[in-house]
N, C-alpha and C positions, 0 to 999 in steps of 0.2 A: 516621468517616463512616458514615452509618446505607445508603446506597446509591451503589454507582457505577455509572455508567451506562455503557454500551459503545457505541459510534460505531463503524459499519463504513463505511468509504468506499472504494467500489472502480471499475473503466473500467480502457479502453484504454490500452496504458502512452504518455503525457504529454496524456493525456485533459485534465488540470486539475487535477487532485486534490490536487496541493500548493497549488495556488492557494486552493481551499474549505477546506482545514484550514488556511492562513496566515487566512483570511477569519474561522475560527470562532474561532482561538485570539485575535484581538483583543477580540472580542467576552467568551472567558471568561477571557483572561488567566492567573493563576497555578493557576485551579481545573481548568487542562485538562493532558493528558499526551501527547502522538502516537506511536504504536509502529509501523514499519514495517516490514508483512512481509519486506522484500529485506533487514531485519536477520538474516531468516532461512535465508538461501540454506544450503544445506549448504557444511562446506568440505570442499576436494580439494587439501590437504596433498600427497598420492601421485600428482598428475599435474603436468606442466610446465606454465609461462603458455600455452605455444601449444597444449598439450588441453583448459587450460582453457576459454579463448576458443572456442572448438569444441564446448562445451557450450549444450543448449537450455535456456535459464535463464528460457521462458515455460512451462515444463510443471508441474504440479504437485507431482511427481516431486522439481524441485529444490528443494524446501522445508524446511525440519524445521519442517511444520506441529504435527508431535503436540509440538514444545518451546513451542511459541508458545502454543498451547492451553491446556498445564501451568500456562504464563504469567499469560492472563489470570484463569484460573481461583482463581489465587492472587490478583490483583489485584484481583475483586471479593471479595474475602476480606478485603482490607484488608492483605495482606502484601506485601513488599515482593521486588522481582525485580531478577535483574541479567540482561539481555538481549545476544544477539551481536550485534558490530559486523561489516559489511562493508564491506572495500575494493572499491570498483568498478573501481582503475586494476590491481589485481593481480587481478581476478578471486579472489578467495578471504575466506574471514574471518578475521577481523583475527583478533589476540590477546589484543584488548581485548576489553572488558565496557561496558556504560552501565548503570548505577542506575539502577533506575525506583519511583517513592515512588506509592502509588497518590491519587488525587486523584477528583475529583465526575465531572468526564469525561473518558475514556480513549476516544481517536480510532484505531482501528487502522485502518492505508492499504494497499494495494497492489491489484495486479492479480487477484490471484484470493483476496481472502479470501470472496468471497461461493460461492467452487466449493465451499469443505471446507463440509460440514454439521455438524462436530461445534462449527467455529469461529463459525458462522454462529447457529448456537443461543445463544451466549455475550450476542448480541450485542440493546443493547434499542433499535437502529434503524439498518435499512441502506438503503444510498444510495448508486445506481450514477451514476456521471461519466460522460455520452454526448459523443461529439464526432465529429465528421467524420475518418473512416481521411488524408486528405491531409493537413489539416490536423495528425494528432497526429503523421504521418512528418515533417513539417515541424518542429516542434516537438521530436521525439526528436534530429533530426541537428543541432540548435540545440544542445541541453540536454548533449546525448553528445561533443560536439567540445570544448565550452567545461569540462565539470563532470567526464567521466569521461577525458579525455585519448584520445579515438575519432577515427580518422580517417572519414572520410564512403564510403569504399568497405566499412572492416568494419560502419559503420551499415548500412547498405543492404542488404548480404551478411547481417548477420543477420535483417534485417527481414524480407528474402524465406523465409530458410529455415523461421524460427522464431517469429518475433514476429506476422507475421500468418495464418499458418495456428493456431499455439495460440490466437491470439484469437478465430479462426471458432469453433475446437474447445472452448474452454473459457471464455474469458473472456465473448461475447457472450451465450450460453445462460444465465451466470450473474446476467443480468440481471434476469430470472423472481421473482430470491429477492429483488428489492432493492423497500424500501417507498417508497423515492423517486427518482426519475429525475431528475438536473437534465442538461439536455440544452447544449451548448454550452459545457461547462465552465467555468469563472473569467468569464467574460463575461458569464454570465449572473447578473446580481446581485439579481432578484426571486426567482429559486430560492434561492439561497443568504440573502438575507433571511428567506425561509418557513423553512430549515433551522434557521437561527439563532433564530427565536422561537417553534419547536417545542420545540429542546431547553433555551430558557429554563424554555417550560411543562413539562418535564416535570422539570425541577431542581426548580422552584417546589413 
């Protein structure tokens, strides 16, 4: 491939953001790749499930952003990565690996890729997910019950402690860097059309 483009999609966590990258991968199909930052949580081997759960896993702190970096940086190189898996239900990363073959557009997701600047650089178009705070608590205690095996008191218990103070502190500011706003998340299907026949133009 003579270029690969980097997609940064980032918001509030269940802003939408799987919804706009299921949206974009129909649209490119086999020519797109999605790498999610929460592949990169550090793991904590050295503590029990119950220190784990006790960890603020909104901070940027808990990332191994400078592996992810390494990542794409080889991926617009054309080479090939094996990236971490996380388990959500154990709190830690897995043992496994995912293969990643680099392709025309490489979508990187999560809550704070647009805070690091070294990863934000990498990137040839970013795009903050806005959504209403009740609405994405609503949506997290949906998502975290059904997907991560959460009961609705340790949702809530983290929310408060964690999830929406880091987003005052880190995630909301990191909107500044983003070149497009679609606001309402997945519902809003004229943003995500514009997004989609931007980044046709800029395959073209």
């Amino acid at each position: 491939m003579s270029h690969v483009t980097i997609v940064g999609i980032a918001g509030g966590s269940a802003s939408g953001k799987t919804t706009i990258v299921n949206r974009i991968k129909e649209t490119f199909g086999e020519d797109i790749v999605v790498i999610s930052h929460d592949c990169y949580y550090k793991a904590h081997d050295d503590l029990t499930y119950e220190d784990r759960s006790k960890l603020n896993y909104d901070h940027p702190s808990s990332f191994d952003t400078e592996r992810m970096v390494d990542d794409v940086k080889k991926l617009k190189k054309n080479m090939e990565v094996d990236i971490p898996v996380y388990d959500y239900t154990i709190h830690n990363r897995s043992k496994e690996t995912t293969h990643i073959i680099p392709k025309p557009v490489i979508i990187l997701e999560g809550i704070l890729i647009l805070e690091n600047k070294e990863l934000r650089e990498l990137m040839d178009i970013k795009v903050f997910v806005d959504a209403d705070a009740d609405e994405r608590l609503i949506r997290r205690i949906k998502r975290d019950m059904a997907e991560r095996a959460r009961s609705v008191e340790s949702i809530l218990s983290q929310y408060a402690d964690t999830v929406k103070p880091m987003h005052e502190q880190f995630i909301e500011p990191s909107k500044k860097y983003a070149d497009v706003i679609i606001p309402r998340g997945g519902e809003n299907t004229t943003g995500i059309h514009i997004l989609q026949e931007h980044l046709k133009l800029m395959l073209a």
